[in-house]
MITORLUM-762640 format. One record per atom (N, C-alpha, C, CB): residue in three letters; x, y, z. Coordinates in steps of 0.2 Angstrom, whole numbers, padded with zeros to 4 digits, always signed. Each point is the difference from the previous one (the first is absolute). Glycine has a CB too. Example, Ala and Ser with C-alpha at 12.3 -4.5 7.8 and 13.67 -1.06 7.14 Angstrom:
<pts>
ALA+0066-0028+0039;ALA-0004+0006+0000;ALA+0004+0006+0000;ALA-0009-0006+0006;SER+0007+0011-0010;SER+0004+0006+0001;SER-0004+0005+0003;SER+0006-0003-0010;
</pts>
This chain:
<pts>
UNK-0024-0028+0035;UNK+0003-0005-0005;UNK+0007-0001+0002;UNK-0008+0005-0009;UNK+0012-0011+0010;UNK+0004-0001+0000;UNK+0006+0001-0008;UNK-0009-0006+0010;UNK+0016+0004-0008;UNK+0002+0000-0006;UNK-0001-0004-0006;UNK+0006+0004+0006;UNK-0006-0012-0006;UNK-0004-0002-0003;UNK-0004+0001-0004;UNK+0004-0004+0005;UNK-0009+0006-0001;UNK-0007+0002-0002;UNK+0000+0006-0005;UNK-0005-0006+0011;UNK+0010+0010-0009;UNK+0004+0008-0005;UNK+0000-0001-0006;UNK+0007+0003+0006;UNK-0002-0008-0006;UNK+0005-0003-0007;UNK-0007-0003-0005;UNK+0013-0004+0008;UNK-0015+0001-0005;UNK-0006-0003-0002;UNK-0004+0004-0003;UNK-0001-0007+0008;UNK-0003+0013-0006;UNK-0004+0005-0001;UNK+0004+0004-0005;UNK-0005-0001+0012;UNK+0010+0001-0012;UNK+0004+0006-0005;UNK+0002-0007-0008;UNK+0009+0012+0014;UNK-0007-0016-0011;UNK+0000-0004-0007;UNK-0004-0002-0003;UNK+0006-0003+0004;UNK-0013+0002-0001;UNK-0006+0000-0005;UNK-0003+0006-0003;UNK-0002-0009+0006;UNK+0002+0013-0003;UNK-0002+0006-0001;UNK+0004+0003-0007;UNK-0002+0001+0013;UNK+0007-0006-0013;UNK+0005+0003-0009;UNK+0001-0007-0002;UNK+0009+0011+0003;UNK-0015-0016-0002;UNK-0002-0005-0004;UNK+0006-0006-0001;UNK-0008+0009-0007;UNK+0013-0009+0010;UNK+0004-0004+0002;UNK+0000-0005+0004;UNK+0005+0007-0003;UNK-0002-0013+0001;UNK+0000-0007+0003;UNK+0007-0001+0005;UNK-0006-0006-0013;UNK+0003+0002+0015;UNK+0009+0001+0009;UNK+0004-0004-0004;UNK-0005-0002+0015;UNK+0006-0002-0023;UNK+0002-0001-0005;UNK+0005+0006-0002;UNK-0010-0008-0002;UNK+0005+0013+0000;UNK+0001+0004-0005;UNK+0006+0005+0005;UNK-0013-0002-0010;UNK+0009+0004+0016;UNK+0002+0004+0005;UNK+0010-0004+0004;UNK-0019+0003+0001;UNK+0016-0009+0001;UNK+0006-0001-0002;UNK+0008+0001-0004;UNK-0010-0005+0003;UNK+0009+0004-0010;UNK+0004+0001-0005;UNK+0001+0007-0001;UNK-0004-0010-0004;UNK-0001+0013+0006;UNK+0001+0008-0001;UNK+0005+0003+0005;UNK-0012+0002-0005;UNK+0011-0005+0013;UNK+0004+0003+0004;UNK+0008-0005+0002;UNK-0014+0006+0005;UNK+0013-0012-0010;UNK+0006-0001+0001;UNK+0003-0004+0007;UNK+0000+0010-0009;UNK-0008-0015+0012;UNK-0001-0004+0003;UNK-0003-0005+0001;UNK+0003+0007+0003;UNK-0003-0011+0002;UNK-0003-0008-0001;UNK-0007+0000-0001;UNK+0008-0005+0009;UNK-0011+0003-0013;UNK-0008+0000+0000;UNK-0003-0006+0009;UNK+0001+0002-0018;UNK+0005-0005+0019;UNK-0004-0003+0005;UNK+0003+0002+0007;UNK-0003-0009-0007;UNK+0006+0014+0007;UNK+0001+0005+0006;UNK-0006+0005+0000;UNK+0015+0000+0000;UNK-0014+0003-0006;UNK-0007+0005+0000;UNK-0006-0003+0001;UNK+0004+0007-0007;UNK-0005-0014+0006;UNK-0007-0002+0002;UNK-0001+0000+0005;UNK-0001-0005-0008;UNK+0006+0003+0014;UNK+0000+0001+0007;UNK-0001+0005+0002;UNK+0007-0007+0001;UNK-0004+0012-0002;UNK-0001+0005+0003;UNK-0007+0002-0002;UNK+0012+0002+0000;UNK-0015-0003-0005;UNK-0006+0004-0002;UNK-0007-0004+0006;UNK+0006+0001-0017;UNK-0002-0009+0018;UNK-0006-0005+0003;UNK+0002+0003+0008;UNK+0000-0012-0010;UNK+0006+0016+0012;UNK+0002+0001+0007;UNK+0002-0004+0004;UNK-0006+0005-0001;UNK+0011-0010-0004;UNK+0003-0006+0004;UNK+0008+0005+0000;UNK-0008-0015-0005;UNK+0009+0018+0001;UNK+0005+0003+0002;UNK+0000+0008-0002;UNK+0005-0011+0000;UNK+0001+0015+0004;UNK+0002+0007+0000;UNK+0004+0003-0005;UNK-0002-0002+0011;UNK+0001+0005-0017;UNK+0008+0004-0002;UNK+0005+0000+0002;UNK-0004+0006-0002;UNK+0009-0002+0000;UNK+0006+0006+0004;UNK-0003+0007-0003;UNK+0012-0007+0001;UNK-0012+0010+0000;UNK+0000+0007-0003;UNK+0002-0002-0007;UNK+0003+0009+0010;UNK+0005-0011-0012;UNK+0003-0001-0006;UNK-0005-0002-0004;UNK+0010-0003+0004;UNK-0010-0002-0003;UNK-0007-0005-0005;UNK-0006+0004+0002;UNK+0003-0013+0002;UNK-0005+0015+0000;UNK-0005+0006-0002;UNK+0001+0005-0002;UNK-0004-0002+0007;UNK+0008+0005-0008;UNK+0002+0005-0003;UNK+0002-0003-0009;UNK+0004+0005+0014;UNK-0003-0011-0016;UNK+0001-0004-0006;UNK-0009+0002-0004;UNK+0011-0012+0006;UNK-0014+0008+0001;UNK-0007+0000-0003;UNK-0003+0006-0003;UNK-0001-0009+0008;UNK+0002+0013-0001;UNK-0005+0006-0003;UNK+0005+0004-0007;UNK-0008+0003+0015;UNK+0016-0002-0018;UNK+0001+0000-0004;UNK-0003-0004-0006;UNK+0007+0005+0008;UNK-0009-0009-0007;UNK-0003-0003-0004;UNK-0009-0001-0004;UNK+0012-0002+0008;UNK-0013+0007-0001;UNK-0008+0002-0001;UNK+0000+0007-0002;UNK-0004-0007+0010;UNK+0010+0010-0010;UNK+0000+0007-0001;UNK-0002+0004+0007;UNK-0004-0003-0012;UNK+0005+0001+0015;UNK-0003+0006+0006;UNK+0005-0001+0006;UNK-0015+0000-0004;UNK+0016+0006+0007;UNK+0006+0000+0005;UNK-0004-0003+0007;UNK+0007+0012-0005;UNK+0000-0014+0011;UNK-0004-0002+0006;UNK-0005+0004+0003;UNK+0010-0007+0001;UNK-0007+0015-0002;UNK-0007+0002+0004;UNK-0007+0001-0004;UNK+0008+0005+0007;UNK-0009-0006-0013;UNK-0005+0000-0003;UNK-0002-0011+0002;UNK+0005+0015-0011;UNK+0000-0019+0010;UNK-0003-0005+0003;UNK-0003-0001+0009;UNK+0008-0004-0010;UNK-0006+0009+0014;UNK-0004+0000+0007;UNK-0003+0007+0000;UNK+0006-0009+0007;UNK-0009+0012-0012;UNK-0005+0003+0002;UNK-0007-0002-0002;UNK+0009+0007+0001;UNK-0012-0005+0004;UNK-0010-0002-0002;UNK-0001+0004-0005;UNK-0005-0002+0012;UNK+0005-0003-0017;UNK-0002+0006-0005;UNK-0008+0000-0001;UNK+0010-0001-0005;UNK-0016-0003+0011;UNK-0005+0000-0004;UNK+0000+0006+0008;UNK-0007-0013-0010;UNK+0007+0014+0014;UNK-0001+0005+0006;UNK+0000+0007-0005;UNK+0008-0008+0011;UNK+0002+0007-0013;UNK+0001+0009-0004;UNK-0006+0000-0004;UNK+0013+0001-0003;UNK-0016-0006-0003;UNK-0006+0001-0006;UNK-0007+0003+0006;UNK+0005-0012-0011;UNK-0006+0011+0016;UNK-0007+0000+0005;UNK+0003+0006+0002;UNK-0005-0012+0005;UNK+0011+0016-0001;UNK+0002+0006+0000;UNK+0001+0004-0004;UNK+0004-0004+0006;UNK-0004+0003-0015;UNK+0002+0007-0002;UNK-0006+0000-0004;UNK+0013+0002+0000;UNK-0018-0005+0000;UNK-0008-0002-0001;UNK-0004+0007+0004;UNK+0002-0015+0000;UNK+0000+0011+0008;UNK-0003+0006+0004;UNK+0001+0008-0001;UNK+0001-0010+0007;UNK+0006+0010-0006;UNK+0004+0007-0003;UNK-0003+0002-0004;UNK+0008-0002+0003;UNK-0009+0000-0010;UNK-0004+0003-0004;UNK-0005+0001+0000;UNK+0004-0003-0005;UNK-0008+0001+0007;UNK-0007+0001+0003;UNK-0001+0008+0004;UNK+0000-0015+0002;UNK+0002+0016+0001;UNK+0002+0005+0005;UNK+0000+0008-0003;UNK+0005-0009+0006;UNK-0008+0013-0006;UNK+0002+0007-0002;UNK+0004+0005+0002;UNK-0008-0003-0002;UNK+0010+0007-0001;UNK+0005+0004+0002;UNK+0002+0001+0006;UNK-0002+0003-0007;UNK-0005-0001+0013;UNK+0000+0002+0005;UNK+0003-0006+0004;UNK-0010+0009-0001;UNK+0005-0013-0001;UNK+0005-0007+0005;UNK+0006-0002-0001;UNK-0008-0005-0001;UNK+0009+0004-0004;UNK+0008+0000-0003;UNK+0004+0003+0005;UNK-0002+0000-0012;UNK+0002+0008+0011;UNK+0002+0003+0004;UNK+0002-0001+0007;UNK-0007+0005-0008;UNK+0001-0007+0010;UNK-0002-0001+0008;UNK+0004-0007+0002;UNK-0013+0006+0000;UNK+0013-0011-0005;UNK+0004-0008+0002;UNK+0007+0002-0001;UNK-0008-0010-0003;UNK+0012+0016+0001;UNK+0006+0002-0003;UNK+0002+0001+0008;UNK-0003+0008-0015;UNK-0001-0001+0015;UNK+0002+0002+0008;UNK-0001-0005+0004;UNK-0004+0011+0000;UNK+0000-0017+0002;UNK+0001-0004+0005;UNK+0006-0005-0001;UNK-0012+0003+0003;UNK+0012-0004-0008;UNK+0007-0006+0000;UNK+0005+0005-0001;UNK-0004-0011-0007;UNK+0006+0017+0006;UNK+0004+0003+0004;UNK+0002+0000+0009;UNK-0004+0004-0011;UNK-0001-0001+0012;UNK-0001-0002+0008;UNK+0003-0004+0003;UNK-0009+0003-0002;UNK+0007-0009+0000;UNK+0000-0007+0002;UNK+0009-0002-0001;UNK-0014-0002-0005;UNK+0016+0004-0004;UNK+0006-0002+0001;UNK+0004+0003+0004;UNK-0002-0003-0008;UNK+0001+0011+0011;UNK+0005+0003+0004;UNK-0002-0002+0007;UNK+0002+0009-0009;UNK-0007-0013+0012;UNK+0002-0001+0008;UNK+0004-0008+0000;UNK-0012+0008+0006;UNK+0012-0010-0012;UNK+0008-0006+0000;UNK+0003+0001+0000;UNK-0001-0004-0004;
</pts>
């Protein structure tokens, strides 16, 4: 997913118009339409307006949040012993970095 396609996804997702979304972050409604259509790119600045505006910070705007929901799905799923056992290997793992 691109950024556009972010902004997009997080603005509907809280039932807001690129109108409404606009006004709230205190920018052009027809710069955010671009960007949403991928004819153009942010700055960080202006991203940083938007997602203040959505309520959620930039690293909550690039992270996968349907990945994390499929990850802590699986994790649950998993019984102690396992738990256990993916504990020790992502240890592992992170110490030959």
């Amino acid at each position: 997913m691109n950024v556009g396609e972010r902004i997009r996804y997080f603005r509907q997702k809280q039932g807001l118009t690129v109108n409404g979304l606009a006004y709230l972050a205190g920018v052009s409604q027809s710069h955010l339409r671009d960007i949403e259509l991928g004819n153009k790119q942010p700055t960080i600045e202006y991203l940083s307006y938007i997602c203040d505006a959505l309520k959620i910070t930039l690293e909550q705007f690039f992270t996968d949040e349907e990945k994390q929901d499929k990850l802590s799905a699986l994790i649950k799923s998993l019984n102690d012993e396992q738990k256990n056992t993916l504990i020790a290997f992502i240890k592992a793992m992170s110490s030959k970095s």
